[in-house]
Kinemage of the C-alpha trace (Angstrom):
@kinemage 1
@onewidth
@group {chain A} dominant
@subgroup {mainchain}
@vectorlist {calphas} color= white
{ca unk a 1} P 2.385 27.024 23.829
{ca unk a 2} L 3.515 25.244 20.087
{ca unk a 3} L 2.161 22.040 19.698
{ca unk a 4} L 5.395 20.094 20.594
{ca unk a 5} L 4.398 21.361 24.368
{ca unk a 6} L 0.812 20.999 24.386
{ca unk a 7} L 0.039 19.002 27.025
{ca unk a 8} L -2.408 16.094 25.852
{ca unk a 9} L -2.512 14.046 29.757
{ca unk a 10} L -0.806 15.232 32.844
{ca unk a 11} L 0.093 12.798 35.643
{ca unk a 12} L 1.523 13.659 39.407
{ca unk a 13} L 1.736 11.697 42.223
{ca unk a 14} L -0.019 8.353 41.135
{ca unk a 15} L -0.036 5.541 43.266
{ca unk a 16} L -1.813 2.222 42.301
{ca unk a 17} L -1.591 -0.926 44.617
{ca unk a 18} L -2.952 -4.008 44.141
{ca unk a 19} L -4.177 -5.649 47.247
{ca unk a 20} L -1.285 -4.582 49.983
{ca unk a 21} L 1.725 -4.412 47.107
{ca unk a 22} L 2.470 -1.237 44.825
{ca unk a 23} L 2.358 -1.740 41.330
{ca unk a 24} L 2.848 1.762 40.357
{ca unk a 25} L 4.520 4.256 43.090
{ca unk a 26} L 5.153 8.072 42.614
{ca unk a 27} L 4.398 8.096 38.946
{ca unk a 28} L 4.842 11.509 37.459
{ca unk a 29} L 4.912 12.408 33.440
{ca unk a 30} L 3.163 14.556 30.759
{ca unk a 31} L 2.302 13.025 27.212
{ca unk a 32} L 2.546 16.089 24.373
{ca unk a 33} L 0.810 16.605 21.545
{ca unk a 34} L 2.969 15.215 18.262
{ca unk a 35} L 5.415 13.594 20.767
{ca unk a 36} L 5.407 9.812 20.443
{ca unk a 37} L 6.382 7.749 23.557
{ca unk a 38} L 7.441 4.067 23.926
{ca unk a 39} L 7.033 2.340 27.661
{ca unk a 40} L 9.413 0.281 27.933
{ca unk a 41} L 9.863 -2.335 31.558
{ca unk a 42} L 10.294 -5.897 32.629
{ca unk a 43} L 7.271 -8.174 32.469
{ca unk a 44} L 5.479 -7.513 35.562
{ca unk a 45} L 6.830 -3.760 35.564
{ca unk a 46} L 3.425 -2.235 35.107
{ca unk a 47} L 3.295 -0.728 31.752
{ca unk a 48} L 0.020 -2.148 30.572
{ca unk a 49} L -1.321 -1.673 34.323
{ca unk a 50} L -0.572 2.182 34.093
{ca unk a 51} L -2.139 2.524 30.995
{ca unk a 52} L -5.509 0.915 32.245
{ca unk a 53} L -4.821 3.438 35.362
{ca unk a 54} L -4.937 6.226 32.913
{ca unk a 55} L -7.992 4.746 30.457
{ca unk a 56} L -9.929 3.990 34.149
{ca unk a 57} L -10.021 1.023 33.538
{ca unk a 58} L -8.586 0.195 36.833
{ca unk a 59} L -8.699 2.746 39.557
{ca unk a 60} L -5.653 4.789 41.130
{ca unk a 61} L -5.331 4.688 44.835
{ca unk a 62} L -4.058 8.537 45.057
{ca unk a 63} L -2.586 11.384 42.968
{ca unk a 64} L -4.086 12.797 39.613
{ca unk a 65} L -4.669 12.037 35.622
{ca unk a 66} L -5.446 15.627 33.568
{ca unk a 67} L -6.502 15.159 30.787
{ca unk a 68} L -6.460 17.867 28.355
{ca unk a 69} L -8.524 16.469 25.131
{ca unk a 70} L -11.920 14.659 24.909
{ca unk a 71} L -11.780 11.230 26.358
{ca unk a 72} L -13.436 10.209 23.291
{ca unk a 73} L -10.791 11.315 21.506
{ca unk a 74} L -8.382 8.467 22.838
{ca unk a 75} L -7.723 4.788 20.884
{ca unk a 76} L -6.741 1.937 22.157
{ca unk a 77} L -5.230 -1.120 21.567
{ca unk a 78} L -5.324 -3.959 24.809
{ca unk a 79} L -3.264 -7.114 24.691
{ca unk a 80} L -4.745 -9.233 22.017
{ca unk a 81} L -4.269 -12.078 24.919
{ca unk a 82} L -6.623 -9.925 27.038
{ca unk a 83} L -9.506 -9.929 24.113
{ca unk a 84} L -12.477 -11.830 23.996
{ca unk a 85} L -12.137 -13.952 20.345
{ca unk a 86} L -15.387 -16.123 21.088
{ca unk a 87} L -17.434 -12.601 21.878
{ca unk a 88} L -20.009 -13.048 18.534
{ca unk a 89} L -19.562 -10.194 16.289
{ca unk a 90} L -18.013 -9.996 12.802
{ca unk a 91} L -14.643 -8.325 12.053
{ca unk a 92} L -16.612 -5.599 10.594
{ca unk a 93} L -18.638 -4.786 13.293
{ca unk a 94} L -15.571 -4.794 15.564
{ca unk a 95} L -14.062 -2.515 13.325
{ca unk a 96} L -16.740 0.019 13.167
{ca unk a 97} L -17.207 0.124 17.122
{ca unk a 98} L -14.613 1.970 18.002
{ca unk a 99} L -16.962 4.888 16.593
{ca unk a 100} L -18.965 4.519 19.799
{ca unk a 101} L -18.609 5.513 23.085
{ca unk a 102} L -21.200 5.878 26.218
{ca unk a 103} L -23.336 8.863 24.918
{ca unk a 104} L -24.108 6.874 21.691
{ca unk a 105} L -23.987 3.536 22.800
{ca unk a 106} L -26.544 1.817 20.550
{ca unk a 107} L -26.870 4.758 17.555
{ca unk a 108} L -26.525 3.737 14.170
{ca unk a 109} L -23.878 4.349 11.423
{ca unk a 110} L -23.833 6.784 8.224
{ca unk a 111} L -22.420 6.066 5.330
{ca unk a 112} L -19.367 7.938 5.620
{ca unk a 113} L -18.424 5.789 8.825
{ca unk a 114} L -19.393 2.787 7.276
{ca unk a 115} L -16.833 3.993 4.168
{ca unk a 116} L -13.956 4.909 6.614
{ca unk a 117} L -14.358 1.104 8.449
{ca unk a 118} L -14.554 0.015 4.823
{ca unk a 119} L -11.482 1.446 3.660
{ca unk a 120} L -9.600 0.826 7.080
{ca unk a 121} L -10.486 -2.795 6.400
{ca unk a 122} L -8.571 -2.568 2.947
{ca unk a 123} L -6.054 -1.019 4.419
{ca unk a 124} L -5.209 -3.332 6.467
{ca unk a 125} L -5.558 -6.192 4.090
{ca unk a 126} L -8.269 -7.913 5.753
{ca unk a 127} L -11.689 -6.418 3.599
{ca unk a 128} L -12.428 -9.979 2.665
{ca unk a 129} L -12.858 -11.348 6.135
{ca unk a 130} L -15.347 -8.291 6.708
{ca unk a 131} L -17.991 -11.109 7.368
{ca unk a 132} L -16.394 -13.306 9.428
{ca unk a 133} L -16.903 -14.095 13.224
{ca unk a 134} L -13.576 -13.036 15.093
{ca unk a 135} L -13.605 -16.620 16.559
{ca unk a 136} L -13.187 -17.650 12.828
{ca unk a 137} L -9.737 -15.605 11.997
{ca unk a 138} L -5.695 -16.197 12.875
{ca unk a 139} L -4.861 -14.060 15.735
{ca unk a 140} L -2.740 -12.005 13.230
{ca unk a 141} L -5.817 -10.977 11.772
{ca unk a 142} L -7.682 -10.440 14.752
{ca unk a 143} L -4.635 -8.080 15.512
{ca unk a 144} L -5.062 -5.912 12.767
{ca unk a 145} L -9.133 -5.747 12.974
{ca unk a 146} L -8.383 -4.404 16.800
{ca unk a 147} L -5.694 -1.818 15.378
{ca unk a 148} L -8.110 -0.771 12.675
{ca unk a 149} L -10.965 -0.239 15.151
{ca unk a 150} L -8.020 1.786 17.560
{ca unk a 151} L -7.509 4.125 14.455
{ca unk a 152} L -11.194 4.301 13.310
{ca unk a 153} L -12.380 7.427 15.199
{ca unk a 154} L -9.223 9.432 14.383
{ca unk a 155} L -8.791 10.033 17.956
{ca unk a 156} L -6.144 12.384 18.947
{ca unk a 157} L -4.006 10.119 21.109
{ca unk a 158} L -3.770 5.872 20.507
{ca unk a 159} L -2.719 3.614 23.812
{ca unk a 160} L -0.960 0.618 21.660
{ca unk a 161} L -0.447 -2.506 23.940
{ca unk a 162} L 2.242 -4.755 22.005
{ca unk a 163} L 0.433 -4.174 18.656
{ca unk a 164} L 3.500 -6.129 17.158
{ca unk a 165} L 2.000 -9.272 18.863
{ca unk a 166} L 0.597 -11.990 16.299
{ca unk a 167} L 0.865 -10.365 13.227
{ca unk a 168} L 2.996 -12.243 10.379
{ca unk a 169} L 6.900 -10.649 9.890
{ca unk a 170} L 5.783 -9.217 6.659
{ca unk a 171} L 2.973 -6.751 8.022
{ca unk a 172} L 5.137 -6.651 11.478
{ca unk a 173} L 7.234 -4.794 9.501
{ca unk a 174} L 5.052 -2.111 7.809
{ca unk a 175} L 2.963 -1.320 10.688
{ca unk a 176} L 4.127 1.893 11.885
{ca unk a 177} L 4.113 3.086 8.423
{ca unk a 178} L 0.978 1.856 7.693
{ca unk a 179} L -0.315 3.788 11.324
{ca unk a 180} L 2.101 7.129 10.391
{ca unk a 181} L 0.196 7.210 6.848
{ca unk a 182} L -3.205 6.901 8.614
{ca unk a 183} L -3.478 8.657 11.286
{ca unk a 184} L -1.866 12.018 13.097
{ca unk a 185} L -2.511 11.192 16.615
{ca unk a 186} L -0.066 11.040 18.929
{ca unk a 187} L 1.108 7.287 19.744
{ca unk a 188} L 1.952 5.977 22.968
{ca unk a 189} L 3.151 2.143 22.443
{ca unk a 190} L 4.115 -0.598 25.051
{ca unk a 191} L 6.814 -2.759 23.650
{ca unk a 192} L 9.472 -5.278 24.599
{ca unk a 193} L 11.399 -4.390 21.224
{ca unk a 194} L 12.517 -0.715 21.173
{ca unk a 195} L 14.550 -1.642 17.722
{ca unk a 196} L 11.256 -1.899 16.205
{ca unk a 197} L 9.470 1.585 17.367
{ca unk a 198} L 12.768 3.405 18.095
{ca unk a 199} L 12.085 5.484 14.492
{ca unk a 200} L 8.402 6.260 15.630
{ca unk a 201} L 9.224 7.623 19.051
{ca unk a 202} L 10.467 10.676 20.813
{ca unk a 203} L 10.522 9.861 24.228
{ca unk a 204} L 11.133 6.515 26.473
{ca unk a 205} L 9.298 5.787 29.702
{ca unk a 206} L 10.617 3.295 31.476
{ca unk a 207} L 7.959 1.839 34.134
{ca unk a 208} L 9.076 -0.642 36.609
{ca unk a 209} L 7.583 0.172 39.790
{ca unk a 210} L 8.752 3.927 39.596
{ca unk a 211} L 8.972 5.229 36.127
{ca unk a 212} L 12.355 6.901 34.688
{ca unk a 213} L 11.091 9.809 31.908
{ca unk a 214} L 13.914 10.280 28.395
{ca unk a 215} L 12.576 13.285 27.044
{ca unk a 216} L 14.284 12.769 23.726
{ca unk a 217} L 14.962 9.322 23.437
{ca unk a 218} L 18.874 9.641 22.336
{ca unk a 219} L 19.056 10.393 26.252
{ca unk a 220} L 18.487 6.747 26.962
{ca unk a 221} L 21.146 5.388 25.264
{ca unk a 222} L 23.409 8.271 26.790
{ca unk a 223} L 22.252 6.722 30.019
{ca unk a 224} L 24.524 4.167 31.580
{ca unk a 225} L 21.909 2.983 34.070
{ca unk a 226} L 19.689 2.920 31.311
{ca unk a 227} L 20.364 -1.339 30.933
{ca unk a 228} L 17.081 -2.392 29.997
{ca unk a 229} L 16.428 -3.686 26.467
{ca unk a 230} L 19.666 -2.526 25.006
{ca unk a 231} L 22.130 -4.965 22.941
């Protein structure tokens, strides 16, 4: 199998309800290695809901996740709205956490992790706020600590919830640049603005309920159903 087929998480069948109502119904998909994805939906769709379904985060109601790498080997990026800014810890330390994971909890860090937070810091512009307590920065800020901290393992596969959200126009801009020249993992974003990730994606999910699968994104705007976000 080449690596545009390799199968990094496998879906079928997945059901999620909340309470009595389905959220998610009959959701069926496989996310390949090297093959970017936007999820694209109405507020209130699901997107972010099926993503915390995958990370377990929330728990599915039937069918089945495969996942085909090390869960350890997955980033991610929540809502910025869903973060906890008052939680006391320093943009550093935030940074540098998303080296740890249940096995190694409470280990400490060598000096080549401390270098790569160091240098993830710069590259995101923000290595003079290292210090600071996250309640003390702009949420733009914030925003790029928690993308630096997604990216700081070098995990094979990133979950990006609206990482657009808060940042300034200027660095808005550069982002997925700044992300492509970082890191090769495998990006799966949730967006309301497909102009902005359309050049860093392959494929389109659109989750509203159901979810409707573009292998190659071009197929979307081929699609005359297809109505969502397009201008």
């Amino acid at each position: 199998m080449s690596n545009s087929e390799e199968k990094l998480i496998s879906v079928k069948n997945l059901n999620f309800k909340y309470h009595t109502e389905f959220i998610l119904k009959n959701i069926n998909f496989d996310i390949l290695k090297g093959r970017n994805v936007a999820i694209l939906g109405r507020n209130g769709g699901g997107k972010s809901t099926l993503v915390k379904v995958l990370l377990n985060f929330l728990k599915k109601n039937s069918g089945e996740i495969k996942f085909f790498i090390d869960k350890d080997k997955i980033g991610y990026l929540p809502q910025i709205r869903e973060f906890d800014s008052s939680f006391p810890i320093n943009i550093f330390d935030l940074v540098i956490s998303g080296l740890t994971n249940r096995k190694n909890l409470f280990r400490p860090f060598n000096k080549d992790e401390k270098k790569k937070a160091e240098n993830l810091l710069k590259e995101f512009g923000i290595s003079h706020l290292k210090n600071k307590l996250i309640s003390e920065v702009s949420g733009g800020q914030l925003q790029r600590a928690l993308i630096a901290r997604a990216l700081v393992s070098s995990p094979e596969i990133i979950f990006l919830d609206e990482p657009e959200s808060f940042l300034d126009k200027e660095f808005e801009f550069k982002l997925f640049e700044k992300i492509k020249q970082l890191s090769s993992s495998t990006l799966v974003i949730i967006s309301h603005e497909l102009e902005k990730i359309y050049n860093y994606v392959d494929s389109i999910f659109i989750v509203e309920g159901s979810i409707k699968v573009y292998k190659d994104k071009k197929d979307y705007y081929r699609d005359e159903n297809a109505i969502i976000h397009r201008h």
